[in-house]
Residue, then its C-alpha position, 0 to 999 in steps of 0.5 A: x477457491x482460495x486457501x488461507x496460505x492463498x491469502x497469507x501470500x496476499x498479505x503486507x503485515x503492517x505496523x506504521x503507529x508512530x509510536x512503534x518501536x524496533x522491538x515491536x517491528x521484531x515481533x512484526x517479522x515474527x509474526x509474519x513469518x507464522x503466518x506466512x505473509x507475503x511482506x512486513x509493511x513499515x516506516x522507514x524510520x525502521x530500515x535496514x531491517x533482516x527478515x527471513x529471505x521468503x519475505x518481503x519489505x514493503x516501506x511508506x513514503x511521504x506517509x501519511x498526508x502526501x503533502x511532501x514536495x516531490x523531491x523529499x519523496x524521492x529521496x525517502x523511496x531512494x533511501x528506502x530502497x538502499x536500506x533494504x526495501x522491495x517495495x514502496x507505499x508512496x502517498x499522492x499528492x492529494x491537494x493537486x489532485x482536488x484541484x484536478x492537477x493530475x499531470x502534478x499527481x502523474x509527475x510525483x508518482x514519476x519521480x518515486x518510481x524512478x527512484x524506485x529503480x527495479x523496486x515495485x511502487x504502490x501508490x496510495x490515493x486515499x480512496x474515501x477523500x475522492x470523488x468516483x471521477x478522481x479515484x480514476x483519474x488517479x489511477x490513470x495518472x499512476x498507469x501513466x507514471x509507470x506505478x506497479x499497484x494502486x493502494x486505497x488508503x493509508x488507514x490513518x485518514x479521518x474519511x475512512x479506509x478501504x471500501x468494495x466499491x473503490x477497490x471494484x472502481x480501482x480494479x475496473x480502470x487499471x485492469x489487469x495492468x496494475x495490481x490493486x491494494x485494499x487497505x485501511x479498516x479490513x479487519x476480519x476474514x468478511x471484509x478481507x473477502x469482500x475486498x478481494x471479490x471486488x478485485x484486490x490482489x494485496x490486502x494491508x493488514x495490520x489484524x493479519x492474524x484475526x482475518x486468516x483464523x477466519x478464513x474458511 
């Protein structure tokens, strides 16, 4: 059975409002660290950043559309990662992967994770804009371009964020050999749990502390 400190540890404290501040990114890393999260999850607007050594730094990028040329998000996972991150949140390209462009989605997560280097690379595919068929293929495609996670959502989409049943399909298609991120919407310590049944391994949490003074 899990224990609230088994969550904590599954946990990217996030803060990405635009309008957030470095104060506000303080209070992040403070919070975080109360709670014993896994990593703080940011803009990279906000890097370097100091947090204490048991914690991680998660960065956005080409956050929050996808709809960047390859290139920029390359060179925004490079910068990320000479500033400081230990892992990437990268968005697909979803155009291309509504027309059923999937090598353009498979080459776009390439590029990143090269960039990445040694760094870890979640890859977002916005769940609730796809298809069951897409959400598949989309996390094939990250397999394929050699990704460390699947992500759900960013939680700024109008469709939607995370749901059980994209997280279970998510879960079902890349097996044991990627993790999974449920994100977007997860706001109490029931859909946290509902998240993880269905197979996530990291949850995105911007209300980490009403999801853990939950847990039983």
């Amino acid at each position: 059975m899990l224990t609230r400190q088994n969550v904590a540890q599954m946990i990217d404290h996030t803060l990405l409002k635009p309008e957030a501040t470095h104060e506000d990114v303080t209070k992040l890393i403070d919070e975080a660290s109360h709670l014993g999260t896994f990593s703080v999850c940011v803009s990279p607007s906000m890097l370097p950043i100091e947090t204490p050594a048991d914690l991680k730094v998660a960065v956005v990028c080409g956050f929050p559309s996808g709809a960047v040329p390859t290139e920029a998000k390359a060179a925004d996972a490079a910068h990320s990662v000479a500033n400081g991150a230990d892992e990437v949140d990268m968005v697909i390209n979803l155009g291309a992967a509504k027309e059923g462009k999937w090598d353009v989605v498979r080459d776009d997560i390439a590029a990143v994770k090269k960039a990445c280097g040694d760094k870890l690379l979640k890859v977002i595919i916005e769940s609730a804009v796809l298809t069951d068929d897409e959400i598949v293929a989309a996390c094939k495609a990250s397999m394929e371009a050699g990704a460390d996670f699947v992500k759900t959502s960013t939680g700024f989409h109008p469709a939607g964020g995370a749901s059980a049943h994209a997280v279970k399909l998510m879960r079902e298609t890349v097996g044991d050999k990627l993790g999974v991120k449920a994100s977007g919407g997860i706001r109490d310590a029931a859909t946290a749990k509902e998240m993880i049944e269905a197979g996530a391994s990291r949850l995105g949490l911007s209300s980490s502390a009403a999801v853990l003074e939950g847990w039983n």
